[in-house]
Structure formats: structure tokens, C-alpha cells
C-alpha positions in Angstrom: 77.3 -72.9 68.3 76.3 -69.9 69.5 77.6 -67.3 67.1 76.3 -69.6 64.4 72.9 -69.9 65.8 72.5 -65.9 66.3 73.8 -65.5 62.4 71.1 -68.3 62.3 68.5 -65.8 63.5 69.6 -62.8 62.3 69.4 -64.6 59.0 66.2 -65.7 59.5 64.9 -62.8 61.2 66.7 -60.7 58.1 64.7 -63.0 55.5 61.4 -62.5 57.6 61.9 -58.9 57.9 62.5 -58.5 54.1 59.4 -61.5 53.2 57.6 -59.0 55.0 58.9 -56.3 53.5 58.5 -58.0 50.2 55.0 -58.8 50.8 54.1 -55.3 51.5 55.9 -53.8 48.7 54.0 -56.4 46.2 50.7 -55.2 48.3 51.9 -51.7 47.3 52.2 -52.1 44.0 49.3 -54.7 43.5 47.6 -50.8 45.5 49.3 -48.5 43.2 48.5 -50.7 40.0 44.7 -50.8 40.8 44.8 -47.1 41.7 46.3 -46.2 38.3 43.6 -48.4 37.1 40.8 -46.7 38.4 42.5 -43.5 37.8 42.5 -44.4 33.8 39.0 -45.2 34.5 38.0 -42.1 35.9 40.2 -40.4 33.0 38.2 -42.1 30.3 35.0 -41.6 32.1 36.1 -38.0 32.2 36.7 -37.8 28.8 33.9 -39.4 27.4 31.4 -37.3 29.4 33.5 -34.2 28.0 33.0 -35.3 24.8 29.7 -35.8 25.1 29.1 -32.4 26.5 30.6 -31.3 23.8 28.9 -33.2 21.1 25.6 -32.3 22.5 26.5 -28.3 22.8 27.5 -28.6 19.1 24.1 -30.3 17.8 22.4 -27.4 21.0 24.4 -25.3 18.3 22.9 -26.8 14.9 19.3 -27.3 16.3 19.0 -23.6 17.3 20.4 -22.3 13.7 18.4 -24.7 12.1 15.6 -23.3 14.1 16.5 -20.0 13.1 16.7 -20.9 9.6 13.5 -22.5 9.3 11.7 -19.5 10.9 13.6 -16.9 8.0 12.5 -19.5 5.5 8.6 -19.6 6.7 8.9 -15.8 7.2 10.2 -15.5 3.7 7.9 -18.0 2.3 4.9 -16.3 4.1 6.1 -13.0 2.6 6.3 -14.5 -0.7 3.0 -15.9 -0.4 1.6 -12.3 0.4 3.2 -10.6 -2.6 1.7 -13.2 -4.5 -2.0 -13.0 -3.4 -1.7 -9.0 -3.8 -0.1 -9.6 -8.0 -3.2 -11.9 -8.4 -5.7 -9.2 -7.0 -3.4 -6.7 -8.9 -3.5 -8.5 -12.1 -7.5 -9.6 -11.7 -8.6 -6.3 -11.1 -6.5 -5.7 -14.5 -8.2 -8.3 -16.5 -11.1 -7.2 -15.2 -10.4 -3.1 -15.9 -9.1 -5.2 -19.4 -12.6 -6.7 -20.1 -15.3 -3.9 -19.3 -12.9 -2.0 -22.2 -13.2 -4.4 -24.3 -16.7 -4.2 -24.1 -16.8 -0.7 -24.3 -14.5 -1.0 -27.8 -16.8 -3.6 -28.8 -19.9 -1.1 -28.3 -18.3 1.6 -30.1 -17.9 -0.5 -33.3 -21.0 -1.9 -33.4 -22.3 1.9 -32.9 -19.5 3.1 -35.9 -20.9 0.0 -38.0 -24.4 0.9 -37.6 -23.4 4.6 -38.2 -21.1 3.1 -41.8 -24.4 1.2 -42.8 -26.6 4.3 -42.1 -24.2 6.5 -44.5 -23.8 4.1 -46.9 -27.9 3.4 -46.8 -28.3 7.4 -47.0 -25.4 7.7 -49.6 -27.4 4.7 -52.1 -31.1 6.6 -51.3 -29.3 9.6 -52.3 -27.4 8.4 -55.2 -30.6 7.0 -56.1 -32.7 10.0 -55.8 -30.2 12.3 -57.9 -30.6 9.3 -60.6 -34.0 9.8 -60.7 -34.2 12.9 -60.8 -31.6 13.7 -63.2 -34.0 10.7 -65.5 -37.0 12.9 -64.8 -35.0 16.4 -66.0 -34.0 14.5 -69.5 -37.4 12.7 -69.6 -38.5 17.0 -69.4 -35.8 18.7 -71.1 -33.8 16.5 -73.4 -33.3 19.3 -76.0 -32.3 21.8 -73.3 -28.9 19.8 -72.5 -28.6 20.5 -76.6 -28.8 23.9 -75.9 -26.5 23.9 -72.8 -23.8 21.6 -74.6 -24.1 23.5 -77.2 -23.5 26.9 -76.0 -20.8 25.5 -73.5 -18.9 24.5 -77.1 -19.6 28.2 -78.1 -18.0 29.8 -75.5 -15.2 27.6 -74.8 -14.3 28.3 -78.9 -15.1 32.1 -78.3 -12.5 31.7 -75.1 -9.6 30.2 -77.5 -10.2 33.5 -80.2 -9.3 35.9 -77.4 -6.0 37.2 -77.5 -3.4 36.0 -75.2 -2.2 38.5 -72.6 
């Protein structure tokens, strides 16, 4: 009896102690499990909010230089834009320096065609004097061209006689 019942106990005692034991070693790792859990939680959590940092310093990033950019680009344009309203005051105060020549050119040919029509009006009243005139010397003196042509022939034979030199 006796020894049996104390292996008895210690046996029982012994399977109680390591029910317990095993009880709080599977309350252990049910703890550590959980833990690791919400540690791969916190890790992803982590992570994602990392990434997301990062994300949004990288499109901080493109928003500024796309800022930038689109100020040199009005700049520029607004440059452009100037230069361009100066060549169209440039090239209007041309066309206009362009036209009042022109019209001075124009006004100096009418003035040289009025001058040519003058001439050629003087040069016919002329032409037409000396015609009538010259009519009104034969109509006086047609024998005395006789006489001229006729001594001209005289002298021009009286020339050839002379001996060469």
C-alpha cells in the first residue's frame, strides 16, 4: 500500500504539475503567437506608412518641378509674347515708313510725267513753229535755196580741185 499510494501521488502530483506546466507553456505560446502577430501588424503598418511618406515626398517632388516648370514656361511664353508685340510695332511702323514713300514715289512720277508731257507739248509747238517757219522762208525765198544749193555744189567741186597736201 503505502509506497504504491505515495508513487500514486507523486504520479499524480507529477501529471498535475506538468498539466500545469503544460497549460502555461500553451498560454505562452498562444502569448508569443499573438505577440508576433501584432508585431507583423505593427511591421506592416510601419511599412505602409513609410511608403506612403515616401510616395507623397516623391509627388511633393514632381508638383514643385512641375510648378517650376510651368512658371519658366509662362515666363518664356510671356517673353515671347513681348518680342512679338515689339516685331509687329517694328514691322507697322515699317509698312507705314513703306507707304508714305510710296506715295512720295508716286508724286514724283506723276510730277516727271507732267514734266515728259510738257517737253513733248513744247518739243511738237516747237517742231511746229520751225515747220512753219521754214514754209514761210520758201513761200519768201524759193529761188534763194537755188542760189545756196547752188553755190554749196560750187564750192564743194572747187574743194575736190585743190591739191592734196
Amino acid at each position: 500500500g503505502k509506497p504504491a499510494m505515495k508513487l500514486l501521488t507523486l504520479l499524480i502530483i507529477t501529471a498535475s504539475a506538468e498539466a500545469s506546466q503544460s497549460a502555461e507553456l500553451t498560454r505562452i505560446q498562444r502569448d508569443l503567437h499573438e505577440e508576433e502577430r501584432r508585431t507583423s501588424i505593427a511591421k506592416f503598418v510601419i511599412e505602409s506608412a513609410l511608403k506612403n511618406s515616401s510616395l507623397q515626398v516623391k509627388e511633393t517632388r514632381a508638383a514643385e518641378t512641375l510648378d517650376t516648370e510651368t512658371k519658366q514656361r509662362t515666363e518664356a511664353a510671356k517673353l515671347s509674347g513681348d518680342q512679338a508685340e515689339a516685331e509687329v510695332e517694328r514691322l507697322q511702323a515699317q509698312k507705314q515708313a513703306d507707304e508714305q514713300q510710296l506715295a512720295s514715289e508716286e508724286a514724283e512720277m506723276r510730277r516727271k510725267k507732267g514734266m515728259t508731257r510738257n517737253y513733248e507739248m513744247s518739243a511738237d509747238e516747237a517742231e511746229g513753229k520751225a515747220d512753219a517757219e521754214r514754209s514761210k522762208a520758201e513761200a519768201i525765198l524759193p529761188e534763194r535755196n537755188h542760189a545756196i544749193v547752188d553755190g554749196v555744189i560750187i564750192f564743194s567741186e572747187w574743194l575736190e580741185g585743190l591739191p592734196l597736201q
